[in-house]
N, C-alpha and C positions, 0 to 999 in steps of 0.2 A: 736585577730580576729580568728587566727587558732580556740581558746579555744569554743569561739561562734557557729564557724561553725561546731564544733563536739558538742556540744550540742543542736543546729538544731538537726544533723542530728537523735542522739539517742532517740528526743523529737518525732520526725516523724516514727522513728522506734517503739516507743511506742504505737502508736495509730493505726496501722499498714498501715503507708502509706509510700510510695516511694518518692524519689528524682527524679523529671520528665528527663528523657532521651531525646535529642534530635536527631531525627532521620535525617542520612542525606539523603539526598533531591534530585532527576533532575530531569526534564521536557521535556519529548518528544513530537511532535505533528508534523502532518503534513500528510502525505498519509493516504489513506483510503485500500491501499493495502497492505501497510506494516503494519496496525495496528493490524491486529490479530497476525501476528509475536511476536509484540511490547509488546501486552494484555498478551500472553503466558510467552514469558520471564520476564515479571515483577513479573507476577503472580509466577513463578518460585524461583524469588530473593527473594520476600518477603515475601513466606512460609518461605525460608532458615535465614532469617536474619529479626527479627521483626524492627528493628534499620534503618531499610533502609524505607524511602518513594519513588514510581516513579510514578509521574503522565503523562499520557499517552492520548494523546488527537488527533484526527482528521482534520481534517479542508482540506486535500489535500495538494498536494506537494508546490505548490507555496506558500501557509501556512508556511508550516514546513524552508522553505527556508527562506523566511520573518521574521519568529520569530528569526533562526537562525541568521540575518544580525542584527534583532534591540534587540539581549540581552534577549530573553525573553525566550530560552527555551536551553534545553543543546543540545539535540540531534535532526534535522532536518530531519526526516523520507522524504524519496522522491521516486517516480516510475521513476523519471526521472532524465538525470545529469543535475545540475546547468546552467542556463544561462549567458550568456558573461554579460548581463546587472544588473544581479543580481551579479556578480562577482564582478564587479565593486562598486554596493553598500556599498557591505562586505566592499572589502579595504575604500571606503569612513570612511568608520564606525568601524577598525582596527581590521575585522576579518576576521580568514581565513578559509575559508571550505574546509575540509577535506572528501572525497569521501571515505567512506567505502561502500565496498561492503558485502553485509550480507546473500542475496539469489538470485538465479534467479526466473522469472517469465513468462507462456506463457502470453498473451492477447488472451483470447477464445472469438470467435464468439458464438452469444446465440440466439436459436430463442426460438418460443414457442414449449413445447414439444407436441402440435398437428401436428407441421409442418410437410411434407412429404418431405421438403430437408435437406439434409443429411451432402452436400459437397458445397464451393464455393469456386471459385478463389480471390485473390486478388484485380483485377479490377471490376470481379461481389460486391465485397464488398464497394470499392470504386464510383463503380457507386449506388448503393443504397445510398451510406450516400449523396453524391452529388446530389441526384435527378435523375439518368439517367434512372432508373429504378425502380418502385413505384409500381407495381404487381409482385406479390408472379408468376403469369402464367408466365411471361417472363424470369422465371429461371426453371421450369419444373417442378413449386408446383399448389394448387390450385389457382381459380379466387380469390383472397383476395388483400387486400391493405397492401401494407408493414408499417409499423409502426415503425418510428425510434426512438429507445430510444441510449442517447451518456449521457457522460460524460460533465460539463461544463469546463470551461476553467481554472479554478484552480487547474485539477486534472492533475497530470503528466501521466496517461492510459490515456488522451485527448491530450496530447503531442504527448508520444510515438506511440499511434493508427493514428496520424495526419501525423506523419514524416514517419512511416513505410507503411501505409494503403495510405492515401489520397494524401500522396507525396507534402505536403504544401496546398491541397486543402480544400476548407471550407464543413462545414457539410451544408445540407440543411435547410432550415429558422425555417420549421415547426417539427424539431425532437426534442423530448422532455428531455429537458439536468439535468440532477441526480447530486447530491453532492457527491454521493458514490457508491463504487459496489456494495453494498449491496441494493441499491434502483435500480440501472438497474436490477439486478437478480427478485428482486421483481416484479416490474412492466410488465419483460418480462415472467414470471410463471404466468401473470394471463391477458395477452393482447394478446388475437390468432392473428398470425399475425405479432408480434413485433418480432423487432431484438434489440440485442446490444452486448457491449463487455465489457468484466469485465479480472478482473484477476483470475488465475490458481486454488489457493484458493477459489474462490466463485463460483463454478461448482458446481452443486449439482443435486439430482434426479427432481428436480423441472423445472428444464431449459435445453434443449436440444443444445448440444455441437456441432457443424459442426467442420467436417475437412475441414483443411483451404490450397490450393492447393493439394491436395492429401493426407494431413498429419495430425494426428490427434495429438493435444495438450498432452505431458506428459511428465515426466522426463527426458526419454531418448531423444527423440525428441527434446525439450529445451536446453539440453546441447551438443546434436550432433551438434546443431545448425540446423536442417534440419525442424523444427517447422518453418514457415516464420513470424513471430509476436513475435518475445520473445524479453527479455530488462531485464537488472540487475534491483536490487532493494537495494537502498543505504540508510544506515545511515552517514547524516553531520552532523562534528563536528565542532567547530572550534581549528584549525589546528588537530595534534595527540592526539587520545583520551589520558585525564589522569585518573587515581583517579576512585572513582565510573563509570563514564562515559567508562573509558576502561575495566575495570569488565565486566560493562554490553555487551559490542560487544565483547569484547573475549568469552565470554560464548553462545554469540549468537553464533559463528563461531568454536564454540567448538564439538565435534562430538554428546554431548548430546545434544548442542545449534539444530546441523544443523539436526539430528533426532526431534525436534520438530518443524524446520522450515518446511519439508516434514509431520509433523503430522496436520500441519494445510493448508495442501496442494498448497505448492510451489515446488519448486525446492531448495534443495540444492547446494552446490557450489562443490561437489563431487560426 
């Protein structure tokens, strides 16, 4: 058998083709906020290493948690920490999630970049998503109609914007709910009038950023904690990362890792 398999191989050498390599494998999926993170470092490992595959997918936190309980991806991207009910799945189904922490993140308020306001508090934001408030005039902008753009209920920034912002309060019926921040950004760059809230990362000259009680979204301010809307952003495993899987989050949280997690505009953990 040996004898064969070295004559394969010198048979394949002849003709000039390879013995195929298989590259090891994992699957991440889950947040829309942690995904550019995600895209970066992959893209990262596998210029370094052609041997390695990592596919890298979306869907929002509750996604990335779900794949995480039923086996079907290594690493559960999340803007949010796990829920007791999802906790309980896992142990149903003899896994255990493991909370790393990989960056932080603010939740920026967005309007449109015509708007003339600048700054709002807490409750002005709470009473807009709730309805208390539906003209731009009753905050000291023009006569316009406010236009709510949110997050739907898969995403963990519709968590954490709920539990921090709305205080368990519901959004109003008619605001129009996005799969990603990348589609609140969009829609709010081209809807005078609209508001929404995305993560730290997806700021750009396109969409105008309000200070959110006094404070304006950024590194320092995030990790002073004096920013009112911030929230870690976790990669789940189940239990302690091993093997490739811990690679990949050591190197996220590595000082090259957390220099590209601030390159693609979050906050690092330092």
């Amino acid at each position: 058998m040996k004898v064969l398999s070295k004559v394969l191989t010198l048979a394949l050498l002849a003709f000039g083709l390879t013995i195929p390599c298989y590259a090891e494998k994992i699957v991440v999926e889950g947040s829309t906020t942690v995904l550019p993170i995600a895209q970066k470092i992959a893209e990262m490992f596998m210029n370094n290493d052609p041997d390695i595959d990592i596919s890298i997918r979306g869907g929002g936190s509750g996604v990335g948690i779900a794949s995480l309980i039923d086996g079907t991806c290594d690493i559960g991207n999340s803007s949010r920490p796990i829920k007791d009910i999802e906790l309980d799945k896992a142990v149903t189904n003899g896994i255990s999630p493991k909370a790393n922490v990989i960056a932080m993140d603010g939740i920026c308020i967005i309007v449109h970049p015509s708007s003339s306001v600048s700054a709002l508090n807490k409750k002005q934001i709470k009473d807009i998503y709730a309805g208390a408030l539906s003209n731009w005039k009753q905050l000291g902008g023009s006569d316009e109609k406010i236009v709510i753009i949110s997050r739907d209920s898969s995403s963990g920034t519709f968590e954490a914007f709920g539990a921090l912002v709305l205080e368990g309060g519901k959004v109003r019926s008619d605001a129009l709910m996005q799969a990603s921040n990348q589609a609140v950004a969009s829609i709010v760059s081209r809807t005078p009038g609209a508001i929404g809230y995305v993560g730290l990362g997806y700021v750009t000259s396109s969409v105008k950023a309000v200070d959110v009680d006094g404070v304006k979204a950024s590194k320092e301010t995030v990790l002073s904690n004096k920013y009112p809307i911030a929230r870690p952003l976790f990669m789940y495993t189940n239990g302690t990362p091993k093997g490739l899987v811990k690679q990949f989050i050591d190197y996220i949280l590595s000082p090259e890792g957390q220099k590209l997690v601030e390159e693609e505009g979050f906050v690092g953990l330092k």
